[in-house]
Residue frames relative to the residue before (quaternion, step in Angstrom):
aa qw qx qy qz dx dy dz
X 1.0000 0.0000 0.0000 0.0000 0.00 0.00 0.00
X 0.6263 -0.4156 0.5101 0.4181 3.68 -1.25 0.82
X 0.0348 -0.6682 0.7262 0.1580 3.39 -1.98 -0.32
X 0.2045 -0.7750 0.5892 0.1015 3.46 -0.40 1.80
X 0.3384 -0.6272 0.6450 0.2760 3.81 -0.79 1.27
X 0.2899 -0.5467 0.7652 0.1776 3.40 -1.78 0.97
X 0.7877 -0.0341 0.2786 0.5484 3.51 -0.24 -1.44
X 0.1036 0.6716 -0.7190 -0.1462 3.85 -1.69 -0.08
X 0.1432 -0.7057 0.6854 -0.1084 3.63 -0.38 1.34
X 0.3365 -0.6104 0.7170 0.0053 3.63 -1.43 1.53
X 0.1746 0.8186 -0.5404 0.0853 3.73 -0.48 0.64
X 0.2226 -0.7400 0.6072 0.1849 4.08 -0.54 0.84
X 0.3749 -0.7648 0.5229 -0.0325 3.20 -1.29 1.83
X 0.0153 -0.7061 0.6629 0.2487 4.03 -0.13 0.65
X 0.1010 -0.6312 0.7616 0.1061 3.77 -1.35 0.30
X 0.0886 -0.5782 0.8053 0.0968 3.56 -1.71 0.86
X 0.3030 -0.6481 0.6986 0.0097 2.61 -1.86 0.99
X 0.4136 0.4827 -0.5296 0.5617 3.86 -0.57 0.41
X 0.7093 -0.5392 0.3704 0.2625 2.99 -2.14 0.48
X 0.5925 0.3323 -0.3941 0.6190 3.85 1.10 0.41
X 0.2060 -0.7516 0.6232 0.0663 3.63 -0.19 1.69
X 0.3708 0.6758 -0.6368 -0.0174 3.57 -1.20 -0.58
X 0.4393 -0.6367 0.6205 0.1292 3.15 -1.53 0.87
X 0.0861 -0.7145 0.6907 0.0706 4.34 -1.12 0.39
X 0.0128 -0.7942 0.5975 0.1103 3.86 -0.85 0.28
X 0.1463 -0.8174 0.5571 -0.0037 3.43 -0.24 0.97
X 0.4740 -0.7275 0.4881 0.0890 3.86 -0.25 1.70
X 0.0210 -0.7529 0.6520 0.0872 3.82 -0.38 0.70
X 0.0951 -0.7084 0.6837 0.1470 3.84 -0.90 0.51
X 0.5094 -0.7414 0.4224 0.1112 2.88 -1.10 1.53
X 0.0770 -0.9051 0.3298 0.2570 4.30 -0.16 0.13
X 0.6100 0.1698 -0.4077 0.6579 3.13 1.40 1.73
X 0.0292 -0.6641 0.7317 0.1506 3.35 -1.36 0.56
X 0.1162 0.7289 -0.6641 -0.1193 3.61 -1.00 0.45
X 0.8840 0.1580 -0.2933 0.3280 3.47 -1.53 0.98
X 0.4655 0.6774 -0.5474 0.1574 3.46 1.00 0.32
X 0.5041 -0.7558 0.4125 0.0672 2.74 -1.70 0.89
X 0.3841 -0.7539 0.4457 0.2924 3.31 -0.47 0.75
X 0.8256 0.0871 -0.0750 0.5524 3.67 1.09 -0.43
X 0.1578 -0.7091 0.6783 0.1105 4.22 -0.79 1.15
X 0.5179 -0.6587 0.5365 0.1003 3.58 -1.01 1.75
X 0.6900 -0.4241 0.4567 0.3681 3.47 -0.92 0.02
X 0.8397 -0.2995 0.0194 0.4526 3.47 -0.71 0.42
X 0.3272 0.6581 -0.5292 0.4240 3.61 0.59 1.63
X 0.3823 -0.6946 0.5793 0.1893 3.20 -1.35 0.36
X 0.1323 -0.7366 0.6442 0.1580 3.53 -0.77 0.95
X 0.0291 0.8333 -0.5193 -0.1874 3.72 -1.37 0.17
X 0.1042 -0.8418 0.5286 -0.0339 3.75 -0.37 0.86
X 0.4819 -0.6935 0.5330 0.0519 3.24 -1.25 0.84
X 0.1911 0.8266 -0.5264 -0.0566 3.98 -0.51 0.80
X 0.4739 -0.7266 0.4746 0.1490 3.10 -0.53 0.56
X 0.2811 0.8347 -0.4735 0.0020 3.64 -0.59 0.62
X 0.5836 -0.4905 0.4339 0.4801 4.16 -0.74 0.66
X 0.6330 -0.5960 0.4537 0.1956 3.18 -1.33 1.05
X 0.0226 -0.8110 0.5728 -0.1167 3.67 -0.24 1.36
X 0.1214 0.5855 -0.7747 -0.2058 4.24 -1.41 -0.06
X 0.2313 -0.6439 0.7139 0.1491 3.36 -1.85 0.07
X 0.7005 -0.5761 0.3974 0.1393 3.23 -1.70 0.69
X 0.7514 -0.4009 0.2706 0.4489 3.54 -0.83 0.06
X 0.8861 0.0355 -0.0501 0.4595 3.16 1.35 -1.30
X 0.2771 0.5239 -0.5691 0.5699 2.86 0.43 2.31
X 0.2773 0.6217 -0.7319 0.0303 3.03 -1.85 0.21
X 0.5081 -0.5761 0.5270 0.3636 3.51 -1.81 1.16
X 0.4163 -0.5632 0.7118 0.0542 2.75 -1.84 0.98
X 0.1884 -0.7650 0.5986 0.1447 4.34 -0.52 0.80
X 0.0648 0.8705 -0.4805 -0.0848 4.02 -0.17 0.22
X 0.1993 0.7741 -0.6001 0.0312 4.04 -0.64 1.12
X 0.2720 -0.7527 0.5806 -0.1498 2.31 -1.02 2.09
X 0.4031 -0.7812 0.4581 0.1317 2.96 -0.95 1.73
X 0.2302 -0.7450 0.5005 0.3761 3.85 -1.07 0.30
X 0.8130 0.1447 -0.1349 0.5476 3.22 -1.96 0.53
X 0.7450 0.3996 -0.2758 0.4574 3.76 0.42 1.02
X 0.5654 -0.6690 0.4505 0.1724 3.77 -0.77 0.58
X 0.6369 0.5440 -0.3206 0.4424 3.64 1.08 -0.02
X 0.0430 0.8439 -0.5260 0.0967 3.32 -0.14 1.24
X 0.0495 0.8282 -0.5569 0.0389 3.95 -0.18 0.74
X 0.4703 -0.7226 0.4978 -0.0946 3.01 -1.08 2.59
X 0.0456 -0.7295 0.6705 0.1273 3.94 -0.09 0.62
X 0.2043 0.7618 -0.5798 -0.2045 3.88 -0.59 -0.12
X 0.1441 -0.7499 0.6399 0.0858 4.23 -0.37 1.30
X 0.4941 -0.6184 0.5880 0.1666 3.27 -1.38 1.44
X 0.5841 -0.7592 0.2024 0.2035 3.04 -1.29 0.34
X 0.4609 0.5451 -0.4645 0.5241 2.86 2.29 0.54
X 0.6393 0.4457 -0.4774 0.4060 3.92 0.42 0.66
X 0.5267 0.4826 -0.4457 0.5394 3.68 1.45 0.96
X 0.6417 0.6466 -0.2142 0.3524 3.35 1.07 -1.34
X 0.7929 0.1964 0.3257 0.4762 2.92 1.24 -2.19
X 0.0277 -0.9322 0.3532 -0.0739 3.16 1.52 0.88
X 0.6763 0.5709 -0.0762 0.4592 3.06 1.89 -0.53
């Protein structure tokens, strides 16, 4: 089946741990998209380029990648610790 792209939104998660959990999502807007697609074909590869202001996060954070499908139920959650922002290497 196709996959119609609703939205993909890049967002940096704080998580506490300890016995008062709570979760915080902080929205990054991105200040170039180039080639997104409005629609990934059946077994094809799409590639696209985002751009975002130079950012590092803490121990307890990491970005969270979200593509959200439209009019449809498939939703696909990237979540990159925070040594693959820090330390890409």
């Amino acid at each position: 089946m196709d996959y119609d792209l609703n939205f993909l939104n890049l967002s940096v998660e704080t998580r506490q741990k300890g016995k008062r959990k709570s979760l915080q999502r902080i929205y990054k807007e991105p200040l170039y998209k180039h080639r997104l697609p409005s629609k990934v074909k059946e077994g094809t590869t799409e590639r696209l380029i985002y751009v975002m202001p130079k950012f590092s996060i803490s121990d307890g954070r990491r970005v969270v990648l979200e593509l959200n499908e439209k009019n449809g139920e498939r939703d696909i959650k990237l979540k990159i610790p925070h040594r693959m922002i820090n330390n890409p290497n």
